[in-house]
N, C-alpha and C positions, 0 to 999 in steps of 0.2 A: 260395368267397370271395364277400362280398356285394358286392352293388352300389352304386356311390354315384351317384344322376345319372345320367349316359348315359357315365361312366366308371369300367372298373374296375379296383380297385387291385390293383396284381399283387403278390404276396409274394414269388414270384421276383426280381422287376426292385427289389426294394427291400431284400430280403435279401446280394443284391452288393452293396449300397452298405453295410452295415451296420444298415439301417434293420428295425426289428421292428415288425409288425402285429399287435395283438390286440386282442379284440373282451372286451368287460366288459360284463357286466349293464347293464341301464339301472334309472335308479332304486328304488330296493327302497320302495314307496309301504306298503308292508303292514308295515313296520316298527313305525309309529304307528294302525296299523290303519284308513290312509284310502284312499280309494279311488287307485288310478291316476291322474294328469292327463289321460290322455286321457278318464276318465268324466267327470271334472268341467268339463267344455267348456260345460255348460251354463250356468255363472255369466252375470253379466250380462254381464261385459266380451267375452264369446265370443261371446253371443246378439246382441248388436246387431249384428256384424260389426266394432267397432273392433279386434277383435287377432284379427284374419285375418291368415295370414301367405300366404295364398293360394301358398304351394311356395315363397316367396322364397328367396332363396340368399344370406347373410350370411357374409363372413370377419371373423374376430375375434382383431386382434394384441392380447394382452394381454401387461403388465406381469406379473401373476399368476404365481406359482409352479406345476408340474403335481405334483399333484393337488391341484385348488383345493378351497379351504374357504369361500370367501367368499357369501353368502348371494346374495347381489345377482347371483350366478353364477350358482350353483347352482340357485336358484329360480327369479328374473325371465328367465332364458334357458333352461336346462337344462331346465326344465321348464314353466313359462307359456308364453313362446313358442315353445318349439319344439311342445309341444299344441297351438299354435294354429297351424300348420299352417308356422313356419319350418326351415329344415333350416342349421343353421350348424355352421362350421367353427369350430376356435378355435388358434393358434396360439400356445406358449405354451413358456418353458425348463423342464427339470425341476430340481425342486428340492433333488433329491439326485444326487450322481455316478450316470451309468446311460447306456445307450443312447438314440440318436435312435428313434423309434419312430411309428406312426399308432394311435392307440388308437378304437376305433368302438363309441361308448358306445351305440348304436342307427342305424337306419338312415337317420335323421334328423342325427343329431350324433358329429363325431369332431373330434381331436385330434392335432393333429401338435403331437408332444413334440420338444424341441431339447435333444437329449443334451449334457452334460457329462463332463468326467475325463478321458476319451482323444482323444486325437486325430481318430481313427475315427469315435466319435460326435459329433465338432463338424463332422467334413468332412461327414456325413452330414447332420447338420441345418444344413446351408449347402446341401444337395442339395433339402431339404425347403422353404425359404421360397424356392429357385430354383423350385422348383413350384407353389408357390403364386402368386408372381409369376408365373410364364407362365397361370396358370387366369385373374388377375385379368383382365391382358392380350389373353385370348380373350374376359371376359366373358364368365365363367361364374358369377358374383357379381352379383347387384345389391344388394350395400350392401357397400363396405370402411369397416370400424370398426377404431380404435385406439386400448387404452384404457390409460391411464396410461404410455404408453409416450416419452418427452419428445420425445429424438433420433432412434430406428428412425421411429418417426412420419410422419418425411417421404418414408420412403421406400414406404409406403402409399399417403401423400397424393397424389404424383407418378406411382404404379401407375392408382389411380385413377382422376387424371385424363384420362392418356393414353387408359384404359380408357373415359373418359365414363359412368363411376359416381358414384355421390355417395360423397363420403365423410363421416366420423362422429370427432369426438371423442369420447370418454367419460373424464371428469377425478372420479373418485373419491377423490382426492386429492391436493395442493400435495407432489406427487413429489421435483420440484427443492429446494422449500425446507427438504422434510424432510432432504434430501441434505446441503446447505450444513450444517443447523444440524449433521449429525452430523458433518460435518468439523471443525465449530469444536467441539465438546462434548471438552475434556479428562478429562473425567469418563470416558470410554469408552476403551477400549484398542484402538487401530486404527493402523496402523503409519503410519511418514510419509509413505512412498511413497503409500499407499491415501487419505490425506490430502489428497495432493496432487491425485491421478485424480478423485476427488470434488469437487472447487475446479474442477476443469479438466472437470469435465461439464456442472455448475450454467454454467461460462461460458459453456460453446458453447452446454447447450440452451436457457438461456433465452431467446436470440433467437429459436433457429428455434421456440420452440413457441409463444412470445408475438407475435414478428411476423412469423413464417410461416404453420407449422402452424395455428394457431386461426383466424387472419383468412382464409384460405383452406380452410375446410372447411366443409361445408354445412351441417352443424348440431353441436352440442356440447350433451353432457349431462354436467350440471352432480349434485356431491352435493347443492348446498341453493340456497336464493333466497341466502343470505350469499356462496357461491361464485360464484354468476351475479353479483352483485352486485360481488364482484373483480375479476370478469373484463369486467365493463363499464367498470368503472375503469379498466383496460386500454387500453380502446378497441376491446374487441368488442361486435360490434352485439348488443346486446339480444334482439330476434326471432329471433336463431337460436342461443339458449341456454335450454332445458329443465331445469329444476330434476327430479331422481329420488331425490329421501331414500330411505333404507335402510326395509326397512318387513317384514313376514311374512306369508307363508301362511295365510291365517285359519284352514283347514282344518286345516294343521297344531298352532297354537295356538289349542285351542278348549277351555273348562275346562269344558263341557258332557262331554266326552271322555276325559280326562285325571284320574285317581282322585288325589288327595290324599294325600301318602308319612304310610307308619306310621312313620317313624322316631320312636321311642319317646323321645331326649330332648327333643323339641319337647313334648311332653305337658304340657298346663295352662300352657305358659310363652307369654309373649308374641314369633312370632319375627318379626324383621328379616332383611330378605336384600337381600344384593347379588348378580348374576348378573356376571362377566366377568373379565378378567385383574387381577392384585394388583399388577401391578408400580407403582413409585411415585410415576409419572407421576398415577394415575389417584384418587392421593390417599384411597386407603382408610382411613388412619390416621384419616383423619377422622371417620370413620363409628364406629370402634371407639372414641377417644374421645365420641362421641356416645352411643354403647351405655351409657360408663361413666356419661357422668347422666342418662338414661335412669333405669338402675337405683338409681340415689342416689335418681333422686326417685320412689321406691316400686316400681317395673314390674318385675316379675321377666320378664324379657326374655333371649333370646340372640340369636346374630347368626350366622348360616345366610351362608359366604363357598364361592360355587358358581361350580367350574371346576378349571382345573389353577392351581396357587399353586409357585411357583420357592422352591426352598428359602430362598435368603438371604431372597426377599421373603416369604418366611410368619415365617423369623425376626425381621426385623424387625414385623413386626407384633405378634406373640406379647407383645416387648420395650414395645410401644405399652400393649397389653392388660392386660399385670403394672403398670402401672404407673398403669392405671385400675383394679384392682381386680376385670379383667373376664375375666382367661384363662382359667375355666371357663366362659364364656360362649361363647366361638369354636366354633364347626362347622367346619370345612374339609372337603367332599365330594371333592374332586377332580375329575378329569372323570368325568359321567358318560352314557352317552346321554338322548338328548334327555328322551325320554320321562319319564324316573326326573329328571329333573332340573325338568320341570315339576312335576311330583309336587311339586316344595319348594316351587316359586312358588304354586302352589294354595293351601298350607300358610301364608306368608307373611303376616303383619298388615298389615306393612309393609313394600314393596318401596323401595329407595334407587339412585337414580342419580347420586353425585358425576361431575361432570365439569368439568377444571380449566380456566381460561377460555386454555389456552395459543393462540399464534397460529396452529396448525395443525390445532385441535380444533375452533376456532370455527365453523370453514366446516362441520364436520364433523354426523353424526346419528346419535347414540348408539342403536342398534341395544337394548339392553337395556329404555330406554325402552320401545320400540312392543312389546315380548314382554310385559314388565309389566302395560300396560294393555289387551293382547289376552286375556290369560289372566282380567281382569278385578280387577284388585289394586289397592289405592292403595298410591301413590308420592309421594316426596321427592323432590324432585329439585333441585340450584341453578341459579339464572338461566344460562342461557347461551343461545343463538339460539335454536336448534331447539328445545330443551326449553323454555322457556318458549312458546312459541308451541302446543306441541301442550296443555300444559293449561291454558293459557288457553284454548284453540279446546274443548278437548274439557272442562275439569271432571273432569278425571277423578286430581288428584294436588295437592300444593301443589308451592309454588317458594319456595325459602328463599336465600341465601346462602352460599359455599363455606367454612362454620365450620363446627366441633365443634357451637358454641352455638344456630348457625342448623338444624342440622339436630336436635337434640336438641329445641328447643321445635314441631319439626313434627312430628318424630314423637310425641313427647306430646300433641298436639295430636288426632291419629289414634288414639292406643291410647285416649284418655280417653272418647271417644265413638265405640265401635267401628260402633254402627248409621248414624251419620253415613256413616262412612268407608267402610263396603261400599254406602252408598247414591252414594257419590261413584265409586265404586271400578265402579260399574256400568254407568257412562257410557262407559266404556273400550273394549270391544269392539265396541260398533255404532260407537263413531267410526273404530277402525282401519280394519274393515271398508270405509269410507265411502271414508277417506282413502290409509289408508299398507295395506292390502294390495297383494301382486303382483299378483294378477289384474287389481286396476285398474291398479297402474303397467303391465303387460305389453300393456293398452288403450293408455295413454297411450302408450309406446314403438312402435307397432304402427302409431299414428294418425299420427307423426312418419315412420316408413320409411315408410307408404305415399304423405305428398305427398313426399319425397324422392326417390319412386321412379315417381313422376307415375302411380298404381296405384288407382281408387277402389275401395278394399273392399267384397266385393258386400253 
């Protein structure tokens, strides 16, 4: 059994309770054929000492489902900072019926899962944040973080304090309000009871997280300057809200790296691509109406639609396509890994980021964006906060309006002068690198726990 710290976890004493240990690879870096994180420590952000984690000990309540998918996870912790020398826990429900369990993804980072389905496995993960609370309590953490979590929130906060730990918001997204809107949305089928519990969570937590939880926490990490920006309107103070837009790997999006898919119907055609989910929130139709005069006005074009597509929402789109003339033109790849998937984006004329200006998106940072212009692509993209600010900062895409008509005359814009457009298209990468890579956010995050933790980075 490994060791965590200066305690170790008994599989006996946790197998009575129902609780199951197992230990999982730690990330597979050779997938995409790059090096390890611990090799590449040498970047800037590591060489200066700002993302020293000097052995810190970080718990981390999240919101997040187990097994997380979310980049801003997986990367900016799981792997930037924990290379940089933090060792965190993460506390988190599982996302499908199953046991409570400790998962020890290395000797560095593990996972107490909070089982679901039976009974067993909820008493058990009621045995598991009793544990966590007594570690906080001893001060065996110096940083309690809780992220997206509205309500449980407080009861970190309060651990905490008691503990004389700092503690950490992390708001990657308006949680509550997405809550509310899905109570009121008839559109969706959700019983009335569940209706109701939803109405009656948005109540309680948004005092305690607006005039509790946040005003009493030492620092708050924000998705964007738009959310910092709410949340001053609030009436929280300014200086201790950190903006951490979603941002990649440069390592791993590097089109230096990364071979260009032979998929044979792309051949001599002009292709468009969107990266992300289809559902119809995110207003794809638009794009494929755009396709269709596109192609009216000369471009023999297709439209490369990359990821998993839900049946109804591919037929709907399909129904969009016939009726621009354009359903030979669709791709649908499905998911694929990463790898094969940049293969398309290399391929790409023209990358498209629609994003719909709703009230919960605006705060938000379209993640497809920063992949686009890492891999080195030009982009569409319509006005909204974040996306207009990165290609106005960087040059590296246009900004058009959320129409058919607005994105059609950008993208014609871009096929008609292809050498423009890869020289526009080039700006892309040295600025993510600059900007919206992990390595530097995992500096900037690194530079915050250490004066929170009154620690100067050697």
């Amino acid at each position: 059994m490994k060791e965590y710290g200066e305690h170790h976890l008994g599989e006996g004493q946790f197998a009575e309770l129902g609780i199951k240990v197992e230990a999982v690879p730690k990330w597979a870096a050779h997938e995409l054929g790059v090096p390890d994180p611990i090799a590449v420590l040498s970047n800037r952000a590591v060489r200066n000492g700002g993302a020293s984690g000097a052995n810190r000990r970080l718990i981390c309540a999240a919101k997040d489902r187990y097994p997380t998918f979310r980049v801003d996870l997986t990367e900016l912790f799981s792997r930037w900072l924990v290379s940089a020398g933090y060792r965190i826990d993460w506390l988190m429900a599982r996302g499908a019926p199953g046991p409570s369990e400790i998962v020890i993804a290395s000797p560095e980072e593990r996972t107490f899962v909070l089982g679901s389905g039976s009974i067993r496995a909820r008493l058990a993960g009621l045995h598991l944040i009793l544990r966590i609370a007594v570690a906080i309590l001893r001060g065996e953490y110096d940083i309690v973080q809780a992220r997206d979590r509205s309500t449980s929130s407080v009861l970190f906060l309060l651990l905490a304090k008691l503990a004389g730990r700092p503690f950490v918001y992390w708001m990657s997204f308006p949680m509550l309000e997405a809550t509310l809107e899905r109570a009121r949305d008839a559109r969706e089928y959700i019983p009335t009871w569940r209706r109701v519990m939803m109405r009656a969570y948005v109540i309680v937590g948004k005092p305690l997280l607006y005039r509790f939880v946040l005003p009493a926490a030492d620092h708050i990490f924000a998705q964007s300057a738009r959310m910092k920006a709410a949340l001053v309107q609030r009436g929280i103070a300014a200086q201790k809200i950190t903006p951490v837009p979603m941002a990649v790997s440069v390592d791993r999006y590097n089109p230096s790296t990364i071979p260009t898919t032979d998929d044979r119907r792309l051949d001599g055609r002009d292709v468009l691509l969107y990266m992300g989910t289809c559902a119809p929130v995110r207003r794809v139709d638009i794009i494929i109406r755009a396709l269709g005069a596109v192609v009216r006005n000369g471009h023999d074009a297709v439209l490369v639609l990359l990821g998993d597509t839900r049946p109804a929402d591919r037929d709907a789109l399909c129904e969009v396509a016939i009726e621009e003339g354009v359903s030979d033109r669709l791709i649908f790849t499905g998911h694929l890994p990463l790898a094969q998937a940049l293969s398309y984006v290399r391929r790409a004329d023209v990358c498209l980021s629609p994003c719909a200006p709703h009230p919960l998106l605006v705060v938000g940072t379209p993640t497809k964006l920063v992949e686009y212009l890492a891999m080195g692509r030009p982009v569409v993209a319509n006005d909204h906060p974040d996306q207009r600010e990165i290609l106005e900062a960087s040059g590296a895409g246009l900004i058009t309006d959320l129409s058919s008509q607005g994105f059609a005359e950008a993208i014609a814009i871009l096929l008609s002068d292809k050498a423009a457009a890869e020289s526009m298209a080039a700006r892309g990468p040295p600025w993510i690198a600059a900007y919206r890579s992990y390595s530097v956010h995992a500096e900037l995050v690194s530079s915050v726990y250490s004066k929170l933790t009154r620690v100067t980075p050697p």
